[in-house]
N, C-alpha and C positions, 0 to 999 in steps of 0.2 A: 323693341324691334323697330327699325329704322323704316321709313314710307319706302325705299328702293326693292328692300324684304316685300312688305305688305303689298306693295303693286306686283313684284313677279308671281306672291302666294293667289292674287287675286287669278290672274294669268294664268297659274297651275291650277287654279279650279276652275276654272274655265275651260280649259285641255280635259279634265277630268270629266266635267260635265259630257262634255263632245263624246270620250271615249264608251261611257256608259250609257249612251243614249242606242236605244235598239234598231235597227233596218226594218221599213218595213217591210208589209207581206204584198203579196202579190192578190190579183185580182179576183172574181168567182170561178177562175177557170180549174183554180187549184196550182196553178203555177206559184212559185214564190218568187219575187222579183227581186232581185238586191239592187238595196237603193245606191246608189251613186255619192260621194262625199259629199255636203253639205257647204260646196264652196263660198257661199257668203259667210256660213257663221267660221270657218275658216279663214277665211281671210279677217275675221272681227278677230279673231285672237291672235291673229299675227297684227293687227292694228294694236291691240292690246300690249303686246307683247314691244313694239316698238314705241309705245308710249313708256313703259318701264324702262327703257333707256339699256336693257337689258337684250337688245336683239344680236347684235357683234357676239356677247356672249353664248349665248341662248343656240346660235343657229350659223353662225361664222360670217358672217352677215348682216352691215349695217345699214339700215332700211328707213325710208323716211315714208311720214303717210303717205304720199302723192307715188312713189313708189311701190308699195302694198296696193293701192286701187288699181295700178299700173298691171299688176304680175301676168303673166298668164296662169289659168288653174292649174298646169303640171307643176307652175314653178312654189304656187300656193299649199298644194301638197306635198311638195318633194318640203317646203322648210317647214310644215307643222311638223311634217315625218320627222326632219333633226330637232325640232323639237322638242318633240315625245323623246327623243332617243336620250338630250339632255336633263329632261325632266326624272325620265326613270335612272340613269347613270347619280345623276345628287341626290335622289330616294334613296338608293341603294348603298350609294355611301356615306348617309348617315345614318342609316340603318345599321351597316357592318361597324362603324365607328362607335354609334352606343353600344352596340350589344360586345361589343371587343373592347370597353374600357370596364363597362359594368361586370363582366367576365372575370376580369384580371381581377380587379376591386375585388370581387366576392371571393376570387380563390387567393386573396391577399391577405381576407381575414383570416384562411383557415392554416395557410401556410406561408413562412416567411419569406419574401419575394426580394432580394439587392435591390434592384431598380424599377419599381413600378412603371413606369416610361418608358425604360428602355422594354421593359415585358411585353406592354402594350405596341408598340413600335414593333418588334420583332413577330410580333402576333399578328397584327396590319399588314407586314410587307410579305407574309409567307404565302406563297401562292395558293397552294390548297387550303388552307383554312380561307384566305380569299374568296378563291371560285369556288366553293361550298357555300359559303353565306350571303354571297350575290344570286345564288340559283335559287335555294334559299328565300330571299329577299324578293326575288323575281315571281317566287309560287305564291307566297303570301299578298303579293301586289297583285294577281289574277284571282288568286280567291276571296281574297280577304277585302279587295277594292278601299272603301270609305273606311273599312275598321285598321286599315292599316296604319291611318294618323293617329287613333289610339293606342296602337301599337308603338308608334313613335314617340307620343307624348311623356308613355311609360317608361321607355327607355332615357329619357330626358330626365325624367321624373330618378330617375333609380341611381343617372349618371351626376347627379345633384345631393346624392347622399354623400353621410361622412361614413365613411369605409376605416376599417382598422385602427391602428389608435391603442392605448391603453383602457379608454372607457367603458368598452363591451367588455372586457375581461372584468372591469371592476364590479359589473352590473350583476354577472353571472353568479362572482364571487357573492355578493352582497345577496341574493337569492335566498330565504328559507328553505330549510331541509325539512323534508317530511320524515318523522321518525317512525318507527313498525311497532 
């Protein structure tokens, strides 16, 4: 992984921190108060985030430190919010992407597929299998929070097998038979 990677990963967990961090509560009155954004540590991960060199992409918008100290706080929120909106959009489509390559692969072993790429590809571009596995994608991201990069790892992990092949045939074949 290239330092460009590892600086936006740092920035994604940073945005991640922020978002699972709780509101507090309100006073002895019994009132609960909702707290307010967090504008400094906001603005630090858009300080972050224009250190990655990554902000043009990230947020359509190319920002320099002296600019971020600059912002005002609506403008501070309105770019964590694009964001969050980037962060979850490259979640989601590498989430659809593993789980739609390791898919094909698995129903490749069991049945004979022409083009696996082209399979794959046509699986990718179909819209409802699409906005199924982003929604999908989206549930697992709210409930699942931190367990979703093991989530992802595995799919990494699965999309790194060798898939099909003559070899698992020959292994099966090669198998002891239990006799009666």
């Amino acid at each position: 992984m290239d330092v460009e990677n590892l600086e936006l990963e740092e920035a994604m967990s940073l945005l991640q921190t922020e978002l699972e961090a709780e509101p507090s509560s309100g006073a002895a009155s019994g009132v609960v108060q909702m707290a307010g954004p967090d504008i400094p540590a906001l603005r630090e991960q858009l300080a972050v985030l224009v250190s990655t060199g990554k902000a043009q992409e990230a947020i359509g918008v190319k920002l320099t430190h002296e600019q971020v100290k600059r912002l005002s706080d609506k403008d501070v929120e309105k770019y964590v919010t694009r964001y969050k909106t980037y962060v979850g959009s490259k979640t989601t489509e590498s989430l659809i992407d593993s789980f739609i390559f390791v898919a094909a692969n698995a129903v490749g072993h069991f049945v004979k597929i022409k083009d696996i790429e082209a399979y794959q590809k046509e699986l990718r571009n179909d819209y409802i299998i699409n906005r199924q596995l982003s929604t999908l994608a989206g549930q697992l991201a709210l409930t699942c929070g931190n367990a979703l990069s093991v989530a992802s790892a595995a799919l990494i992990t699965a999309k790194n097998f060798e898939y099909g092949g003559s070899q698992g045939q020959q292994d099966v074949e090669q198998l002891p038979t239990i006799s009666e």
